[in-house]
C-alpha positions as CSV (number, residue, x, y, z in Angstrom):
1,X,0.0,0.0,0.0
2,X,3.0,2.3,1.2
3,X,4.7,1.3,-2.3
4,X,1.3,2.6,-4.4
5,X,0.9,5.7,-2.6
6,X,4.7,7.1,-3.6
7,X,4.2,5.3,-6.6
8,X,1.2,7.8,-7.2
9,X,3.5,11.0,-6.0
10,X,5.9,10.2,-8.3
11,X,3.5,10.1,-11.0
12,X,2.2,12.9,-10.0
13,X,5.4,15.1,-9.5
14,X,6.8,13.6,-13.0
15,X,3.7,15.2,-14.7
16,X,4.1,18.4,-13.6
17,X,1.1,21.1,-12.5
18,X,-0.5,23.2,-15.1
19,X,0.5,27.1,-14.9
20,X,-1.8,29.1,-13.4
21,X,-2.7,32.0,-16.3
22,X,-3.9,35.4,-16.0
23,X,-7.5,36.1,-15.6
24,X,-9.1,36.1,-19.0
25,X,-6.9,34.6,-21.1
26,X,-7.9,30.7,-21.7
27,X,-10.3,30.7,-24.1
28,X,-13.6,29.6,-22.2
29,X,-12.5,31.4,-19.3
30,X,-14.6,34.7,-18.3
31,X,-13.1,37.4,-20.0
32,X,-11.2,40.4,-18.3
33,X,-13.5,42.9,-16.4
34,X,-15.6,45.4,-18.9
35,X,-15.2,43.4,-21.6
36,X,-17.1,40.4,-23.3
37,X,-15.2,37.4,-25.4
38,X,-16.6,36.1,-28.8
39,X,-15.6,32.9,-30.0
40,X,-16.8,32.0,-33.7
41,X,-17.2,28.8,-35.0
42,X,-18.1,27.5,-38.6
43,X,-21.3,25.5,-38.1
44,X,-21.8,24.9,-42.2
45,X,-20.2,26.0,-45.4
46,X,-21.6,25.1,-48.8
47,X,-23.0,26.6,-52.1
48,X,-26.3,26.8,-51.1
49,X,-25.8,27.6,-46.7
50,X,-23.3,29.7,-44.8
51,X,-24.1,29.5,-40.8
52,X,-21.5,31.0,-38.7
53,X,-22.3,30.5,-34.6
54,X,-20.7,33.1,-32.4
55,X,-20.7,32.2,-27.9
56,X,-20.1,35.4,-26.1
57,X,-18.7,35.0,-22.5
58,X,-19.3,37.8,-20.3
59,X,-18.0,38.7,-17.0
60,X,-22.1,39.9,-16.2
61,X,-25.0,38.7,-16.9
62,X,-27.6,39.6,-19.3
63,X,-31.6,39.3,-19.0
64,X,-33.2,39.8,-22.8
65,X,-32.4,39.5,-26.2
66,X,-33.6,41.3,-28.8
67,X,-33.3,41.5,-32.5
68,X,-34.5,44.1,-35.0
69,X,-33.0,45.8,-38.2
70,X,-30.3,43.2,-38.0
71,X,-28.9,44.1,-35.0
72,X,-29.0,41.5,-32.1
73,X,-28.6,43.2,-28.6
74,X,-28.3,42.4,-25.2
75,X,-30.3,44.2,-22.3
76,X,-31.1,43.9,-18.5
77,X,-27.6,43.9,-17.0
78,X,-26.1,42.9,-13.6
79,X,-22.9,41.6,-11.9
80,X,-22.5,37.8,-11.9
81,X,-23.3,36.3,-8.7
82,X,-25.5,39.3,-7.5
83,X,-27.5,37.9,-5.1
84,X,-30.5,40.4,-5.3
85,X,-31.0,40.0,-9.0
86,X,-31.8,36.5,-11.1
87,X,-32.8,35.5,-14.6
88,X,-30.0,36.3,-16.4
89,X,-27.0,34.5,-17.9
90,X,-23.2,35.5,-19.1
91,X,-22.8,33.0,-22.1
92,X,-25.1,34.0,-25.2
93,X,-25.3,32.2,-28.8
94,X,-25.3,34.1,-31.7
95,X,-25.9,32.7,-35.0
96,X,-25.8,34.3,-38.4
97,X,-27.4,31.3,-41.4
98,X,-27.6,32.6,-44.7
99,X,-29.2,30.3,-47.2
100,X,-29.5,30.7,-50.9
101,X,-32.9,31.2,-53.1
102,X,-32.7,30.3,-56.4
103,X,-29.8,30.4,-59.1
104,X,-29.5,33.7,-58.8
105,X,-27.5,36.3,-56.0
106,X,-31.0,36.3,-53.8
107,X,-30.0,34.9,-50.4
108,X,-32.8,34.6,-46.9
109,X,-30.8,35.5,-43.8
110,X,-31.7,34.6,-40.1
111,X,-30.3,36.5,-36.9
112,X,-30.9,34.7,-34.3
113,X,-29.5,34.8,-30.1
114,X,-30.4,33.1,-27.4
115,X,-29.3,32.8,-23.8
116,X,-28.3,30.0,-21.6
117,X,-31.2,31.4,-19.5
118,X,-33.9,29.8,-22.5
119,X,-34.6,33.1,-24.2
120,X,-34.3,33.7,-27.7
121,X,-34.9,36.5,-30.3
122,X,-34.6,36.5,-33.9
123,X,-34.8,38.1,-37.2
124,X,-35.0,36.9,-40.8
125,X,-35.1,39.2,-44.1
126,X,-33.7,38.3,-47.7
127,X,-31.2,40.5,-50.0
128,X,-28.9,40.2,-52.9
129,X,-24.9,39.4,-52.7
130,X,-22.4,37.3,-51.7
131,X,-22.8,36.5,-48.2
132,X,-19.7,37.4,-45.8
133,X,-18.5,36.9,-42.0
134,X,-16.7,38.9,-40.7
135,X,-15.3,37.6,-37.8
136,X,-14.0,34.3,-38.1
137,X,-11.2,34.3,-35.1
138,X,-12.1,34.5,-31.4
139,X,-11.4,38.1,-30.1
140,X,-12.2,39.8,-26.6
141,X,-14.4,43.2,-27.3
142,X,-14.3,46.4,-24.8
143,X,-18.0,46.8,-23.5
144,X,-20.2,49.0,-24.7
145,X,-19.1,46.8,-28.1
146,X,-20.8,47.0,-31.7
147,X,-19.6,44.0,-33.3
148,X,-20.4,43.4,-37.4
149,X,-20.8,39.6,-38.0
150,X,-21.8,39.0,-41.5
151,X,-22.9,41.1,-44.1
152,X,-25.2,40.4,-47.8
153,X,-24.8,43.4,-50.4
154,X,-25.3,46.3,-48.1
155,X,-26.8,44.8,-45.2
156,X,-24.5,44.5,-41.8
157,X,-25.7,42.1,-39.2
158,X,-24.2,42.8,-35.9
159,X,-24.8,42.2,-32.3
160,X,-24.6,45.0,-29.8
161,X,-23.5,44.3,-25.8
162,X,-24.0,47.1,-23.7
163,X,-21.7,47.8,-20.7
């Protein structure tokens, strides 16, 4: 028994600790104080779809979504673990699906975000273009943040996070 206990320090001290990092800096870790993370992922990619899914970490939480003119917003904020307030969450999903009409340049577009908390809002309209994202990397944005998505022809769809 003696001999599997220091076997299992050994092990242990051979393998080494992880590094603690600074606050905010592994990726599904809550981001740095007054700002919000955004991490984009490629859900689909073909001639006919485009659907680009964004999660947004915050370090607060968030109560409604809303969507409207192709903007998706957040509203009702409050300090995570506030123990006076409930019914909001920090992690948001934002997705941008663009699917194509026809043979010609006429795309339908949905805006949609929902919440970790079970509320959803979204949006869908049509245009002409090539459909475009615009952010495909991860990125941390300063709060109050505008952040452009996706665009068709003209038309920007973005999500707004107030601070």
């Amino acid at each position: 028994m003696i001999r599997l206990a220091l076997l299992l320090v050994v092990a242990l001290l051979l393998a080494g600790c992880p590094r603690p990092t600074r606050k905010g800096t592994e990726r599904l870790s809550s981001p740095a104080d007054g700002s919000v993370r955004v991490l984009a992922v490629r859900v689909k990619e073909t001639p006919e779809t485009l659907h680009y899914q964004w999660s947004l970490l915050g370090e607060r939480n968030w109560t409604t979504p809303s969507v409207s003119g192709g903007q998706a917003g957040l509203e009702g904020v409050y300090k995570l673990n506030d123990p006076k307030k409930s019914g909001g969450c920090h992690t948001w999903l934002c997705d941008v699906i663009f699917t194509k009409k026809g043979s010609g340049t006429d795309w339908q577009w949905e805006l949609r975000l929902r919440g970790s908390n079970g509320k959803t809002a979204s949006e869908t309209g049509t245009g002409s273009g090539t459909p475009e994202v615009l952010v495909k990397d991860d990125q941390d944005a300063k709060l109050a943040a505008e952040i452009p998505l996706a665009k068709l022809g003209e038309k920007v769809l973005s999500l707004a996070v107030p601070k």
